[in-house]
GUKE-834793 format. One record per residue (C-alpha): residue number from 1; residue in three letters; x, y, z. Coordinates in pm, whole numbers, padded with zeros to 5 digits. Example, Ala and Ser with C-alpha at 12.3 -4.5 7.8 and 13.67 -1.06 7.14 Angstrom:
! residues 2
resi_resn_px_py_pz
1_ALA_01230_-00450_00780
2_SER_01367_-00106_00714
This chain:
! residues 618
resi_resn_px_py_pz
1_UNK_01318_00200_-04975
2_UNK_01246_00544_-04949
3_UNK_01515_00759_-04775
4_UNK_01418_01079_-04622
5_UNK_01568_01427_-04672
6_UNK_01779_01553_-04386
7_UNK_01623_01896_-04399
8_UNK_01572_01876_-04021
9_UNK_01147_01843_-04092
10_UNK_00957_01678_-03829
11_UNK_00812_01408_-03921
12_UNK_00457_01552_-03790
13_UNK_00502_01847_-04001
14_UNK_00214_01793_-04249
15_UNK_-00014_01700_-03927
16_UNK_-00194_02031_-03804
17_UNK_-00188_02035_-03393
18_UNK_-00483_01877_-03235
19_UNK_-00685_02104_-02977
20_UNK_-00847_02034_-02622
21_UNK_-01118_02104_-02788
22_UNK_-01132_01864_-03073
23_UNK_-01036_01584_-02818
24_UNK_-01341_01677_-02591
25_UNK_-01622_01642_-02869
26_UNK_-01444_01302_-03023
27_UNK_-01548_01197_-02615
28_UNK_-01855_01354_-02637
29_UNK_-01879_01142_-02927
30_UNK_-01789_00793_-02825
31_UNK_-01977_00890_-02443
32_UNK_-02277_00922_-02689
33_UNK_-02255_00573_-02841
34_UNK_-02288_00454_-02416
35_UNK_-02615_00679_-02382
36_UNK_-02465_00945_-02185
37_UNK_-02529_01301_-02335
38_UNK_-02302_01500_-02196
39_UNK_-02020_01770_-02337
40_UNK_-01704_01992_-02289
41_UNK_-01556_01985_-01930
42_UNK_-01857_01735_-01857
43_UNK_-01758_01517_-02096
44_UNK_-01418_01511_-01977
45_UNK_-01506_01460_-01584
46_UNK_-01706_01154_-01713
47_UNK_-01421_00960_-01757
48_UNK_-01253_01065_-01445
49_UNK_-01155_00863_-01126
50_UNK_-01214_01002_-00808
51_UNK_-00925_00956_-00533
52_UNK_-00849_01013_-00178
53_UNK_-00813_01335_00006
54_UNK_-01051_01540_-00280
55_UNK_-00830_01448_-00557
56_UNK_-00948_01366_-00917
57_UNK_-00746_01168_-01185
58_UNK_-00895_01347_-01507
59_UNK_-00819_01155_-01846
60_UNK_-00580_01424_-02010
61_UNK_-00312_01634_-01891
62_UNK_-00147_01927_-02145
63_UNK_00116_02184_-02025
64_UNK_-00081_02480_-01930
65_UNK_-00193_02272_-01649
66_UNK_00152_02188_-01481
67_UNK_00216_02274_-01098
68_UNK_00460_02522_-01042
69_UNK_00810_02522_-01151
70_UNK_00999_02246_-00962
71_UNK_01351_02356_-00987
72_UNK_01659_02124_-01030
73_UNK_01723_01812_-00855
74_UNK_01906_01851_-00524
75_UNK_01738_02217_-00519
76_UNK_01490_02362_-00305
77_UNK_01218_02332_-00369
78_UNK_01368_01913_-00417
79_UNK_01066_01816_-00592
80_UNK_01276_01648_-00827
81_UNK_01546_01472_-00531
82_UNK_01728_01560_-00251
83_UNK_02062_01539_-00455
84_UNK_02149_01700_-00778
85_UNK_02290_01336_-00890
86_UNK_01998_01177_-00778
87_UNK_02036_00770_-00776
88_UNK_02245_00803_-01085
89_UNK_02546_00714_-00889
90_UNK_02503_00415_-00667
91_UNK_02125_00365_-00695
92_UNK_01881_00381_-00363
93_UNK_01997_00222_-00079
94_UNK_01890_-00133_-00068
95_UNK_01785_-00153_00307
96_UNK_01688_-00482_00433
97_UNK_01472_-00491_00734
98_UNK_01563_-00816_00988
99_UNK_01300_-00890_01295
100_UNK_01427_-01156_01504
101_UNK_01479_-01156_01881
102_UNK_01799_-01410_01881
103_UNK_02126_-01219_01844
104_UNK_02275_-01541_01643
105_UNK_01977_-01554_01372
106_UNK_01963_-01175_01296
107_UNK_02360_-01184_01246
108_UNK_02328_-01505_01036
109_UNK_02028_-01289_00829
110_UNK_02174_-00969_00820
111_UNK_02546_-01146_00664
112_UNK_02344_-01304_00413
113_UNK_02162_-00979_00279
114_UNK_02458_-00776_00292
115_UNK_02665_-01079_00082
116_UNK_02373_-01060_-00171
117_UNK_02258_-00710_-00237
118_UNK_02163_-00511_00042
119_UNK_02346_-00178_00107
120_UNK_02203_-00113_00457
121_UNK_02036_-00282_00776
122_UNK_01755_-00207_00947
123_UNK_01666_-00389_01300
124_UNK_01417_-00426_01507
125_UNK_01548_-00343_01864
126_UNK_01354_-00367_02156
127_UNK_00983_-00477_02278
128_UNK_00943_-00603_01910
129_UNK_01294_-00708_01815
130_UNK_01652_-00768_01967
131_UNK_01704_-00648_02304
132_UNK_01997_-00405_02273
133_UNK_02242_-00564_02451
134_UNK_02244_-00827_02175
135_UNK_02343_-00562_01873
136_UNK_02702_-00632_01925
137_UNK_02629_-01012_01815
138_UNK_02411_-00934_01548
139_UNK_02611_-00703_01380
140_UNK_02941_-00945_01427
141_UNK_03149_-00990_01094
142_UNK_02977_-00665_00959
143_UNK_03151_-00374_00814
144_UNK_02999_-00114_01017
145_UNK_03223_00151_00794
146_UNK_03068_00040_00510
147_UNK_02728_-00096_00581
148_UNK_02475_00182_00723
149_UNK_02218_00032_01025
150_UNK_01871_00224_01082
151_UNK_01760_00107_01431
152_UNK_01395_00076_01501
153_UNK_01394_00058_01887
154_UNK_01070_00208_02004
155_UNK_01070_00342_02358
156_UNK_01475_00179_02377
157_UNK_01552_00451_02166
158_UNK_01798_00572_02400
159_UNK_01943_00248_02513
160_UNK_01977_00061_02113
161_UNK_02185_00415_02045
162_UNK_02419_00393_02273
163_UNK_02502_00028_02210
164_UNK_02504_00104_01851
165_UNK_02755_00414_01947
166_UNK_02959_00231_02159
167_UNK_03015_-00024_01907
168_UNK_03144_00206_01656
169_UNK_03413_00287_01920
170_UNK_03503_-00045_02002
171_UNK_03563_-00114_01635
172_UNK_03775_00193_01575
173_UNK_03474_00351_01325
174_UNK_03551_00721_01319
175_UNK_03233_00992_01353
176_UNK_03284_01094_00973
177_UNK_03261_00701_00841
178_UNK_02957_00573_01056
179_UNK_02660_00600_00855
180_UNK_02284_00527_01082
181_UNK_01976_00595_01169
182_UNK_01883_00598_01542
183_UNK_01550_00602_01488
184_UNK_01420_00772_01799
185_UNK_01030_00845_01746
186_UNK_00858_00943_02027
187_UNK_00544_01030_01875
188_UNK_00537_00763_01641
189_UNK_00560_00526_01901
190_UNK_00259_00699_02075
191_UNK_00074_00668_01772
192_UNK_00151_00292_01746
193_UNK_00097_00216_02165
194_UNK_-00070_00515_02308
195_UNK_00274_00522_02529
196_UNK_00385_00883_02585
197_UNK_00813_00920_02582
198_UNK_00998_01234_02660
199_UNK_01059_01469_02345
200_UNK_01354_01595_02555
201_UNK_01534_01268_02589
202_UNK_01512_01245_02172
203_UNK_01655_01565_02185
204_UNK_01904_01528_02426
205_UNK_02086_01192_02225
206_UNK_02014_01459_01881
207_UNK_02282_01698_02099
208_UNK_02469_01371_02148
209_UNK_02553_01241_01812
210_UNK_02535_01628_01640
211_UNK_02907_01565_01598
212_UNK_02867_01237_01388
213_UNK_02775_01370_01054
214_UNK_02600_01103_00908
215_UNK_02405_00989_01160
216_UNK_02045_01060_01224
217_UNK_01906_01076_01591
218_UNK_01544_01107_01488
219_UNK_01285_00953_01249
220_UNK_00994_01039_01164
221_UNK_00795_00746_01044
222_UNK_00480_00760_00862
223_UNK_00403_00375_00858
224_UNK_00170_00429_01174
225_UNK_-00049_00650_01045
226_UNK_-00053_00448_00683
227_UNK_-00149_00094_00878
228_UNK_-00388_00286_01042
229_UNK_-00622_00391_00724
230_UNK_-00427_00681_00634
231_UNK_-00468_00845_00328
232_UNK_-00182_00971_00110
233_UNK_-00212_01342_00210
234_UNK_-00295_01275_00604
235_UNK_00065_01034_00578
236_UNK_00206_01330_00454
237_UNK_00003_01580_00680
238_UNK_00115_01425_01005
239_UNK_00472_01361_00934
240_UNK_00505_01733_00874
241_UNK_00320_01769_01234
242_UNK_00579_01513_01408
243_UNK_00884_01686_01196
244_UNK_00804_02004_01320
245_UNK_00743_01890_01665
246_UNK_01072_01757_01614
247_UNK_01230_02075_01512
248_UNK_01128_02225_01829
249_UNK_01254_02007_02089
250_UNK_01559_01993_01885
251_UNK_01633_02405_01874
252_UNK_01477_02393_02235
253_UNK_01756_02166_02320
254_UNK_02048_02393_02182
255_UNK_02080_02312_01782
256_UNK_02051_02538_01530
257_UNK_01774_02521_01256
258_UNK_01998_02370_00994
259_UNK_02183_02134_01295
260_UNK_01818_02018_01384
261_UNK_01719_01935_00986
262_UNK_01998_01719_00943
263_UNK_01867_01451_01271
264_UNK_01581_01366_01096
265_UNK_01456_01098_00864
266_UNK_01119_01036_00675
267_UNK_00976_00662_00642
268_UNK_00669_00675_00423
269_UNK_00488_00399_00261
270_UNK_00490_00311_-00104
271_UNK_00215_00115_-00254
272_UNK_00159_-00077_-00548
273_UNK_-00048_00287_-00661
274_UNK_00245_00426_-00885
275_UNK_00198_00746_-00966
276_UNK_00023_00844_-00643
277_UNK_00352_00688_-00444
278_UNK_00563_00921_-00678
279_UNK_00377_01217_-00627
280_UNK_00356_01151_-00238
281_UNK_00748_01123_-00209
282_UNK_00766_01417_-00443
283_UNK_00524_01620_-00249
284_UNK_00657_01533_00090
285_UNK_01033_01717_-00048
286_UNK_00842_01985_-00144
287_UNK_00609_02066_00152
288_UNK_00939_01989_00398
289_UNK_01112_02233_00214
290_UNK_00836_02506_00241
291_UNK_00894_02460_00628
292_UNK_01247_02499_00604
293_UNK_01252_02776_00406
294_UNK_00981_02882_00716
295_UNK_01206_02828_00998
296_UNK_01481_03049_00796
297_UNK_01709_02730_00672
298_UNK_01596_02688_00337
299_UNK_01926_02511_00222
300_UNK_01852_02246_00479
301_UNK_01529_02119_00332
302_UNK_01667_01809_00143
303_UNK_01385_01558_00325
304_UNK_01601_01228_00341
305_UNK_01339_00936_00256
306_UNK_01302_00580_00370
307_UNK_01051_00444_00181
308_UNK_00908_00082_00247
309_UNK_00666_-00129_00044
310_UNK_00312_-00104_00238
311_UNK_00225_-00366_00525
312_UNK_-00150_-00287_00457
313_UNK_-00127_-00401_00086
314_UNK_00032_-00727_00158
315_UNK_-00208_-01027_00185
316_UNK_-00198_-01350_00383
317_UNK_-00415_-01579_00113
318_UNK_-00194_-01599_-00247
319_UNK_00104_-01466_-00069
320_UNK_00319_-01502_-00364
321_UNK_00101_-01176_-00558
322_UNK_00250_-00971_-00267
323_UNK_00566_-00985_-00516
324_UNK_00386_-00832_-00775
325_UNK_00321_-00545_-00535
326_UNK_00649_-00487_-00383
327_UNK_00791_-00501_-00762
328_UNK_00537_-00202_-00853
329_UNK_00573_-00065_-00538
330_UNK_00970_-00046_-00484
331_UNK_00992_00086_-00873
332_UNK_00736_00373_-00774
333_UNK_00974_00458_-00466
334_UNK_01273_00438_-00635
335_UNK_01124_00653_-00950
336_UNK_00986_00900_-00672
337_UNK_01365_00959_-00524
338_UNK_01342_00776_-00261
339_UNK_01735_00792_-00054
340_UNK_01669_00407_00055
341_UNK_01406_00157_-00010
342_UNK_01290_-00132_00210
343_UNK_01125_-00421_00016
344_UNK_00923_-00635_00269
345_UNK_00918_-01004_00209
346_UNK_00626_-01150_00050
347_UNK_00582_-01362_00341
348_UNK_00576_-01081_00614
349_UNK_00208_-01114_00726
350_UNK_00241_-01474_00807
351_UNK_00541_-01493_01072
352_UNK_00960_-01474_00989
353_UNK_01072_-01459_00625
354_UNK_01186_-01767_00487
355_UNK_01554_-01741_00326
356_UNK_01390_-01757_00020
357_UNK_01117_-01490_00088
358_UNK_01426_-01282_00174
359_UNK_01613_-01323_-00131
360_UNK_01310_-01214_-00357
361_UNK_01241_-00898_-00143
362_UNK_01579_-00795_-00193
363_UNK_01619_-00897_-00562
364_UNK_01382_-00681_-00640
365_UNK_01587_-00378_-00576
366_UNK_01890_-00561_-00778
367_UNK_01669_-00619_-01032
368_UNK_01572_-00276_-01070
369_UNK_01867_-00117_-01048
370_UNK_02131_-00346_-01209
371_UNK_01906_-00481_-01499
372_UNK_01604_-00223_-01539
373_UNK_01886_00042_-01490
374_UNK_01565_00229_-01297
375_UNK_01827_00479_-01113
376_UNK_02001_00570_-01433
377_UNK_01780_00853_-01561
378_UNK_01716_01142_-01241
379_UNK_01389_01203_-01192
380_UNK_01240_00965_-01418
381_UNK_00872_01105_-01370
382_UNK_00977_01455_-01409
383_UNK_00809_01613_-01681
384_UNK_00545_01414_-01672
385_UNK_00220_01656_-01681
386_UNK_00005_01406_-01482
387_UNK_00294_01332_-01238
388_UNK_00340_01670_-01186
389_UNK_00009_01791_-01113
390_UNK_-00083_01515_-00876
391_UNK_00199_01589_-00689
392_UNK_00087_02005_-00635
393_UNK_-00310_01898_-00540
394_UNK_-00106_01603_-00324
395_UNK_00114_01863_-00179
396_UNK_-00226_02125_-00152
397_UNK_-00403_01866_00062
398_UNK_-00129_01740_00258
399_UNK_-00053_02059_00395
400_UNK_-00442_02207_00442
401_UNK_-00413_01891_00709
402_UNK_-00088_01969_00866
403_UNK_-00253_02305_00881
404_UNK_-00494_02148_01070
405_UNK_-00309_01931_01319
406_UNK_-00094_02246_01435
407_UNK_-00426_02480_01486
408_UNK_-00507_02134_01735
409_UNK_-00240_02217_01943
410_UNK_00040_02009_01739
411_UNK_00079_01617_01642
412_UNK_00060_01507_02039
413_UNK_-00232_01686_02118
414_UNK_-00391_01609_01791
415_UNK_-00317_01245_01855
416_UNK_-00410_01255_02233
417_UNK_-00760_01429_02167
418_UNK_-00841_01147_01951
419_UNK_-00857_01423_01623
420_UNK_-00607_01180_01446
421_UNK_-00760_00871_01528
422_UNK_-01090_00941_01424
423_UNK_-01011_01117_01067
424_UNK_-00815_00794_01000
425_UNK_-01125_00612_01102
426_UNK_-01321_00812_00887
427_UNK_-01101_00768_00561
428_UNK_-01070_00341_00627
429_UNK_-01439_00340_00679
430_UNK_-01481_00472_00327
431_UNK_-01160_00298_00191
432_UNK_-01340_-00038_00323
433_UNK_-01658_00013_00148
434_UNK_-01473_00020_-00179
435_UNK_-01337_-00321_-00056
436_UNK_-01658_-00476_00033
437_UNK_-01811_-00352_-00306
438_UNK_-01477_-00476_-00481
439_UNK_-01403_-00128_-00639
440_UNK_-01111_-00187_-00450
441_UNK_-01052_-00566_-00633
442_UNK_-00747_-00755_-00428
443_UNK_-00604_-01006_-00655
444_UNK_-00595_-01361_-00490
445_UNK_-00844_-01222_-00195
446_UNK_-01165_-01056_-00371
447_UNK_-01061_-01172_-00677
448_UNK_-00992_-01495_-00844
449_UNK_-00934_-01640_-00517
450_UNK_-00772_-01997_-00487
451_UNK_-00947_-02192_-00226
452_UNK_-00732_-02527_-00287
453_UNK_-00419_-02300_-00245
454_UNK_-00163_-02503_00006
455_UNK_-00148_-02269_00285
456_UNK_00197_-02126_00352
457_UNK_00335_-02161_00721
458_UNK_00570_-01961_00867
459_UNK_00771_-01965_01231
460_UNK_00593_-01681_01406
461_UNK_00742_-01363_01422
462_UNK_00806_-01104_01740
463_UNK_00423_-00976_01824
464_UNK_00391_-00628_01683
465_UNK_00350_-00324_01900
466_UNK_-00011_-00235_01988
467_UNK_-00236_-00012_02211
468_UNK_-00302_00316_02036
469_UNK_-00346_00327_01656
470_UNK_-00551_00026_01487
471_UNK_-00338_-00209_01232
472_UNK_-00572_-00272_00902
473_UNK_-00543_-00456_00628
474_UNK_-00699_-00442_00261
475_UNK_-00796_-00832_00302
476_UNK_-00905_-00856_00659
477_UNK_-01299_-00859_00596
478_UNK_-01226_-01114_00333
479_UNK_-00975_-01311_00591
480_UNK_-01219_-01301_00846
481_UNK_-01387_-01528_00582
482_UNK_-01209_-01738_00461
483_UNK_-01091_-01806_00828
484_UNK_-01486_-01946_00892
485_UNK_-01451_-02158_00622
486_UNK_-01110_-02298_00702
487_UNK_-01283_-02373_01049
488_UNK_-01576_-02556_00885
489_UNK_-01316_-02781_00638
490_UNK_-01178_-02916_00919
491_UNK_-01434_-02964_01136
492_UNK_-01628_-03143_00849
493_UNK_-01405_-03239_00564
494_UNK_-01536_-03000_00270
495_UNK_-01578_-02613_00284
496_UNK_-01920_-02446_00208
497_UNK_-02098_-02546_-00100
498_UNK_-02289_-02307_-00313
499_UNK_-02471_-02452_-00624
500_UNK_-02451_-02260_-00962
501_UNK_-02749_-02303_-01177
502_UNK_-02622_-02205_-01535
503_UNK_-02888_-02183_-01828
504_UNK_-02843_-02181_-02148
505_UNK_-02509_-02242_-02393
506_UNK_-02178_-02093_-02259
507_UNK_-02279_-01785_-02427
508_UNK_-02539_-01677_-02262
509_UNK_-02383_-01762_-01888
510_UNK_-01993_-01812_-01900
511_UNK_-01987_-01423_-01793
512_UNK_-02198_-01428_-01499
513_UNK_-02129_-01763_-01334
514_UNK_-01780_-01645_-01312
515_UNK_-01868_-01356_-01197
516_UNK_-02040_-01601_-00926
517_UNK_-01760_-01844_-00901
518_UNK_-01571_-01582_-00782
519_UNK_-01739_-01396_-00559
520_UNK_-01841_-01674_-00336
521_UNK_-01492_-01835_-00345
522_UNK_-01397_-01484_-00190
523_UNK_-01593_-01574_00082
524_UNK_-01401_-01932_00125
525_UNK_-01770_-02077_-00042
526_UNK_-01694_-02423_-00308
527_UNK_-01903_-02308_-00607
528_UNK_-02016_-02635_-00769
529_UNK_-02074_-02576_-01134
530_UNK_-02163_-02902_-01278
531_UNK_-02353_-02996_-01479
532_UNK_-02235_-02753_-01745
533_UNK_-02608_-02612_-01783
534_UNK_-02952_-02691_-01633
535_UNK_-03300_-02684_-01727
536_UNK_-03603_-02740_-01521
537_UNK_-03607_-03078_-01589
538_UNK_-03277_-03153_-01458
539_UNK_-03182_-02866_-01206
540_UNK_-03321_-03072_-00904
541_UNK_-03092_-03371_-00948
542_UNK_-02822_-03187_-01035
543_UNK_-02865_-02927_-00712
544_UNK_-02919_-03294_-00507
545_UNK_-02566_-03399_-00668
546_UNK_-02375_-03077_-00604
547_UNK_-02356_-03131_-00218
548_UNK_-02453_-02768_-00173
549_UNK_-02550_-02607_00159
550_UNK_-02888_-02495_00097
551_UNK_-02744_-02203_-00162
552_UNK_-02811_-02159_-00536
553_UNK_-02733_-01900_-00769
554_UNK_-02898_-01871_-01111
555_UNK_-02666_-01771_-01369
556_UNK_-02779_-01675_-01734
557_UNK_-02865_-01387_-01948
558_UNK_-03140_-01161_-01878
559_UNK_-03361_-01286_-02160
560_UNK_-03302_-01654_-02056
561_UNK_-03385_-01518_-01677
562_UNK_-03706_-01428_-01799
563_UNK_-03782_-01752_-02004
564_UNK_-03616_-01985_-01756
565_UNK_-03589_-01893_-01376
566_UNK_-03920_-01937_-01210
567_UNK_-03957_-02292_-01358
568_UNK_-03618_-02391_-01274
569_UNK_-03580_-02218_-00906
570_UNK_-03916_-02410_-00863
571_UNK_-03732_-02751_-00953
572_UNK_-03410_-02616_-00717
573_UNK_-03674_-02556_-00406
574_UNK_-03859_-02886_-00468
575_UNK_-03441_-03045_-00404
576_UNK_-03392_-02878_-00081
577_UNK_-03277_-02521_-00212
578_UNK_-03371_-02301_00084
579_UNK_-03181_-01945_-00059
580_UNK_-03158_-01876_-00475
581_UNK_-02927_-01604_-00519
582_UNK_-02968_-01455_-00900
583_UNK_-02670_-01299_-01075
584_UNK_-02778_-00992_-01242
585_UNK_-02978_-00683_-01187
586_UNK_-03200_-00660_-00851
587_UNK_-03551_-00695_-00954
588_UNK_-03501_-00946_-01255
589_UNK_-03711_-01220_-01219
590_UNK_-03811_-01144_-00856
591_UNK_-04088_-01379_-00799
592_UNK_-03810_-01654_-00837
593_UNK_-03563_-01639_-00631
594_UNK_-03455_-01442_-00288
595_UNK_-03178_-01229_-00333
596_UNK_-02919_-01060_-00559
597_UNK_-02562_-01053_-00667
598_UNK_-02420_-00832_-00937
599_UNK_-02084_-00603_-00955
600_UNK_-02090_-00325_-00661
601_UNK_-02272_-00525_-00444
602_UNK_-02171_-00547_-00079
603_UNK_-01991_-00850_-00130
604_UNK_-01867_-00883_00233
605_UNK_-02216_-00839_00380
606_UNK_-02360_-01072_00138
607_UNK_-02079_-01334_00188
608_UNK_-02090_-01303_00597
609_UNK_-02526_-01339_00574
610_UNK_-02437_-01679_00348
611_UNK_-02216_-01820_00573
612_UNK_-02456_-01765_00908
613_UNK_-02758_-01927_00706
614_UNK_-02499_-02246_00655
615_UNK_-02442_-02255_01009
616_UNK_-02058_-02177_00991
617_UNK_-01940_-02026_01238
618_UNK_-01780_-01736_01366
């Protein structure tokens, strides 16, 4: 074995620096091999991914091309956490939310989480939750000194406060040991029912609980405007509209600047998109910061974060991948320095979390912190060149937005004109092309879909608040669907039936016949791929065998296409065949068969025109 000398040598000593420049022409080099002729910065935007909101993920970061210096943690500007400490000490707070609108059950729930893992509680009080007479029951046998409770009330903002108050009296909790979130939104609840509430009365129960120094009158929730179609930076854009809103009803009402900082509270989404979750809670410290610094209070600026894995990710087919989102999802918001972190159940779209749905969501977090040791290091991502510079052009869009919204007047005209509803619009209109064309692939939805899948029932849950911002969801074309289909099974005993025609060996179709299988089981459509491979002697007995609907899809390479497809679409017609789909390249073989399927097609569209030519209904 060869040791070494200790002469404090790197390793990489003998290894001259590589330059931007050197990387650039070895792409130029293997973007060659592909066809594509193209060099320097063109090279380099070749292998680029457009986001969101104008932004660009570009294949290399290098140091010159940092943001701006980001201070320390628990320093303005907090880029890099609200606390100098970070999560180091405790870890995030574990908040579990509970719907339910039967005092007993929530208490039952809430006594469980808080005996397995969870730190904090966060109910739904109200039109959508318990009516707020019933908090005293729920919270029974809870430690209300020890275990924070974020309320989510609604337009009984003022009336789930005061119960909430009035129980820390009648258990003896002093001002300095209750720890909550009151959660009154005004705007936020306009955005989610088009109901207008009183700014002043927020402000008013702000001047209430000013004394209680750890708890928060005021939240300023995000979700909305995320389950709505929102983009990253118009999330971010529009709580900095509602904050400073916020911050004016609140000085209006008597507090000073720093006074009216410390009643608020963020909620923003995190999705199972990492880095761009990092960068969004990153940027959202930063650009809150700015404004204090703005309104003269620059030490108040510490945004305190609730951030809660995204309702418009989660899917109601193959519920169980929804884990594998929250798990990416809650590690992005904890890594982004998140104060607390709300893992919904995997289960959430389909009605009430089971006990066991519950215990995962909230395992997660455990997980995390007690065996990943996630909270250990502060700011994990800091550092990171790409981090870093996604969150300044996050932070650069976010506020060119916010700019926006406050030249409109402010976040409730802006939302009463109709300016927020319809850039929303606008960005899940594009977002849902990307869907349709699975660019945007949803595992166990658009892709590799399981039809036989037992369907998972659930008790339903408290109807959700509606009337002014839409609710979307990344699988709802596709649900929409499979919903037709499930409507057809049980009206006639079998779903949809789509015949694939292979040709050839495996070789030459394996590729696209599961590129087939797949996209018509996306569309709740039984792809019947038997026998192994036809020819155009035995495609028409085999097609008469399958049990198909009328549908065919040719399946080969293009060279077999060109040797094989007319004679044995011929032999498919002559069995009843009255559509032959071909997967591959529009044009190929187009005397043969009717239409197309291939990767960016609109596979919604084409899924939706297959089911009305079966006679499925809607």
């Amino acid at each position: 074995m060869t040791v070494l000398p200790d002469d404090g040598l790197s390793l990489a000593a003998e290894f001259p620096d590589a330059t931007h420049e050197q990387w650039q022409r070895l792409v130029e080099g293997v973007l060659r091999k592909s066809g594509k002729e193209v060099s320097g910065e063109a090279a380099e935007d070749a292998l680029s991914t457009k986001l969101e909101d104008g932004l660009t993920t570009r294949p290399l970061y290098t140091a010159p091309e940092t943001a701006p210096d980001t201070g320390f943690p628990g320093f303005a500007p907090f880029v890099r956490g609200g606390r100098p400490e970070g999560s180091a000490a405790s870890g995030w707070d574990v908040r579990q939310r509970i719907a339910g609108t039967d005092p007993v059950r929530v208490n039952d729930a809430a006594l469980a989480d808080l005996e397995n893992g969870t730190t904090s509680l966060w109910l739904a009080v109200g039109d959508a939750g318990l009516p707020a007479e019933g908090l005293g029951r729920a919270l029974e046998g809870v430690y209300l000194d020890l275990a924070p409770v974020s309320l989510d009330p609604g337009a009984q903002f003022a009336e789930a406060a005061r119960a909430l108050l009035a129980l820390y009296a009648e258990r003896a909790v002093a001002p300095e040991a209750a720890h909550a979130s009151l959660g009154a939104d005004p705007l936020g609840h306009e955005a989610r029912t088009g109901e207008a509430l009183d700014l002043a009365e927020a402000a008013a129960l702000a001047v209430e609980t000013a004394a209680w120094p750890h708890v928060r009158a005021l939240t300023v929730d995000a979700l909305p405007y995320h389950e709505a179609g929102g983009s990253a930076a118009e999330e971010l854009g529009l709580s900095l509209a509602t904050g400073v809103a916020y911050l004016r009803a609140l000085t209006e009402a008597g507090l000073t600047a720093e006074a009216a900082f410390g009643e608020l509270e963020f909620r923003y989404a995190a999705t199972a998109d990492q880095f761009l979750t990092i960068a969004k809670l990153r940027a959202a410290r930063r650009l809150w910061a700015r404004i204090a610094e703005a309104c003269g209070a620059p030490g108040a600026g510490a945004q305190r974060q609730h951030a809660v894995t995204s309702p418009v990710m989660m899917t109601r087919r193959d519920p169980w991948v929804n884990m594998l989102r929250t798990t990416v999802a809650c590690m992005a918001a904890g890594v982004g320095g998140a104060d607390a972190v709300t893992v919904l159940p995997f289960d959430q779209e389909l009605g009430l979390p089971d006990a066991f749905a519950r215990r995962i969501s909230r395992n997660t977090s455990t997980i995390l912190l007690e065996e990943s040791h996630l909270a250990r290091v502060i700011d994990p991502a800091g550092g990171s060149y790409y981090v870093e510079q996604l969150t300044d052009e996050l932070a650069h869009a976010a506020w060119e937005f916010f700019q926006t919204i406050e030249k409109a007047g402010g976040q409730a005209a802006a939302l009463r004109s109709g300016l927020v509803a319809d850039r929303l619009a606008a960005t899940w209109a594009a977002r849902s092309k990307k869907l349709a064309t699975r660019r945007e692939p949803v595992t166990g939805v658009s892709e590799f879909p399981h039809l036989s899948e037992k369907p998972v029932v659930r008790e339903p849950a408290p109807a959700p608040l509606t009337g002014g911002l839409p609710r979307v969801r990344r699988d709802e074309a596709y649900e929409a669907l499979r919903a037709r289909s499930d409507v057809h099974l049980a009206a006639t005993g079998a779903r949809p039936t789509v015949f694939l025609a292979a040709l050839g060996p495996a070789a030459a179709h394996t590729a696209r016949a599961t590129f087939a299988s797949n996209l018509f089981q996306a569309g709740g459509i039984t792809p019947v791929h038997d026998p192994v491979s036809v020819t155009p002697e035995t495609a028409a007995a085999a097609y008469a065998a399958s049990g198909a609907d009328g549908m065919a899809v040719l399946c080969s390479s293009d060279a077999l296409y060109e040797e094989q497809a007319e004679a044995v679409a011929a032999a498919l017609r002559s069995a009843g065949a009255t559509t032959l789909f071909l997967a591959g390249k529009p044009g190929t073989a187009a005397a043969a068969v009717d239409e197309y399927v291939f990767a960016g097609c609109d596979a919604v569209a084409v899924l939706s025109s297959v089911l009305d030519r079966m006679g499925v209904a809607q």
